[in-house]
Residue, then its C-alpha position, 0 to 999 in steps of 0.5 A: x165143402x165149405x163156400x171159401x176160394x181157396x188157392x186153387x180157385x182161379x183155374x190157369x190159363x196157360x203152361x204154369x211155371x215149373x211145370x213138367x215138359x209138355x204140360x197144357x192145361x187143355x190137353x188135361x181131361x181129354x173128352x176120350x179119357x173121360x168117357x173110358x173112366x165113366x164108361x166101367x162104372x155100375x151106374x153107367x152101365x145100369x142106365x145105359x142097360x135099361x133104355x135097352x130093357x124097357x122097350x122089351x119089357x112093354x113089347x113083352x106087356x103089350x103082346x101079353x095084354x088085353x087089346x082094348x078099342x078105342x074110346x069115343x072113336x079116337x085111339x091112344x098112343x097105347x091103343x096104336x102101339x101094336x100096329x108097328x114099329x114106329x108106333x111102337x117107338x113112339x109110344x115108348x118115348x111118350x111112356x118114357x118122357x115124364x119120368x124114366x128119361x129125367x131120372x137117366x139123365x139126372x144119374x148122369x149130370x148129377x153124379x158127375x162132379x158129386x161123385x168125384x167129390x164123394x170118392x174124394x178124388x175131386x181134389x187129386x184131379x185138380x192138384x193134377x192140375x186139371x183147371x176147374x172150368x175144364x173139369x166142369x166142361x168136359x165132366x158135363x159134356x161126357x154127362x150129356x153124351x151118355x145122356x143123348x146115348x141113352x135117349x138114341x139106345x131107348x129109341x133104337x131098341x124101341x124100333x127093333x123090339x116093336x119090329x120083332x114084335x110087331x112088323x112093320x107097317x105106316x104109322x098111324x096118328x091118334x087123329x088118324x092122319x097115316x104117314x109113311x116110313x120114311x116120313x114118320x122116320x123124319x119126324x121121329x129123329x125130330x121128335x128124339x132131338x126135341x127131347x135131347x133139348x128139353x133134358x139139358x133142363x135136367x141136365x142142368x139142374x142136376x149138374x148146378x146141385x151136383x157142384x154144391x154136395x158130395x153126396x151123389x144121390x142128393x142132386x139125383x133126387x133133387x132133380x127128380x123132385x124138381x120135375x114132378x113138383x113142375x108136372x104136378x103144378x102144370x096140371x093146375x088149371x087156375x095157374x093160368x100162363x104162369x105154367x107156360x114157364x114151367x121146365x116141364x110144360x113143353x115136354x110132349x110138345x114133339x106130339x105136334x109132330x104126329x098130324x097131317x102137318x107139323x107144327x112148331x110153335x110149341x116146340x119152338x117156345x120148349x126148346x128156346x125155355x130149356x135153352x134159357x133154364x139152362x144157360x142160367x142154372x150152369x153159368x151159376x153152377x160155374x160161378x159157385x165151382x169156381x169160388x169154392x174149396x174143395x176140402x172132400 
């Protein structure tokens, strides 16, 4: 796909001349038709699919293990993910913030528009006509519901699997502090929301690379990379602030939820970084769509 405008560029902004009776460019795409050509697809049912699966397959390797106390008095997520449901639910977030939620999300974002284009069906939808900036909105914001579903499906099922397995019983912070279930049911719907804004820097990412290939693996794996690479640097000491603005620096801030008080600051700086990481990488992925031609 080369980098040319070409005539379809400049999406229309209102009923085009001799257009059929009824025709609206913003009535083109709509979120429900979207959703219903995405939902069928393999990909979609396979990640939805595993965010119900592993909550059951580390219920079923937490119940099958050896219990191992706590080492110098003060127990891991891991250690106190058998003593209910919610710390469960809590522990299988926390297993699944650093990979297993970036690689669903990036499966989403990235595969929207590349797939489209690796189909070589891109073309045929913006002939429809469906205006370029509508294709992007509402293809990134079906991206980001299935997301944010996949996030709700992993944390319901860790509820019900921890429950079945487990009981129910007051979560126990690693620290000691107790909180009741009505309470860490509060502060776990935060926990899941903080997360939900820190992946739209996945989102992004995996979209903006998405926009510029049609090949759909190739943002997937660009993404993934990305964010180990941004991990694998956060872990250096001798970077010193400069980690502060790594996408991935803030990503177990929600921890700060599990003490006797919550505490923000971190949470805050995360959520406004994965805000600001994702204005500018999608205002550039929107500049790029709608300048290019689109020849796949």
């Amino acid at each position: 796909m080369s980098a040319r405008p070409g005539p379809s560029a400049g999406p229309p902004t209102g009923p085009s001349q001799g257009a059929a009776a009824g025709y609206h460019p913003r009535r083109t795409l709509s979120f429900g038709s979207e959703v219903r050509r995405q939902l069928p697809r393999r990909r979609t049912q396979l990640a939805l699919g595993m965010a119900v699966l592993l909550p059951v397959l580390l219920a079923c390797a937490l119940k099958l293990g050896t219990a191992q106390g706590p080492q110098d008095g003060v127990p891991s997520l891991v250690q106190l993910a058998g003593t209910g449901a919610v710390n469960f639910t809590l522990f299988t977030l926390f297993a699944a913030t650093g990979l297993f939620l970036v690689v669903i999300v990036a499966v989403f974002a990235g595969d929207a528009v590349a797939g489209e284009a690796s189909w070589s069906s891109l073309r045929y939808l913006l002939i429809a006509p469906v205006p370029r900036s509508r294709l992007l909105h509402r293809k990134l914001l079906v991206a980001c519901a299935f997301g944010g579903a996949a996030l709700v499906l992993l944390t319901l099922a860790a509820l019900l699997a921890g429950w079945l397995a487990f009981g129910w019983a007051p979560a126990r912070a690693p620290m000691g502090t107790t909180l009741s279930s009505s309470e860490a049911l509060v502060r776990l719907g935060i926990a899941v929301c903080y997360l939900a804004v820190m992946l739209l820097t996945v989102a992004a990412v995996a979209f903006s690379l998405g926009v510029r290939t049609d090949a759909p693996l190739g943002p997937v794996g660009g993404t993934v990379l990305l964010m180990v690479v941004s991990t694998i640097l956060d872990a250096v000491p001798s970077l010193g602030a400069a980690r502060n603005f790594l996408p991935t620096h803030y990503q177990y801030a929600w921890l700060d939820l599990l003490g006797p008080g919550i505490h923000w600051d971190e949470m805050q700086r995360g959520a406004a970084l994965s805000i600001v990481y994702s204005a500018v990488l999608l205002a550039l992925a929107w500049r790029h769509f709608l300048r290019k031609d689109i020849l796949s």
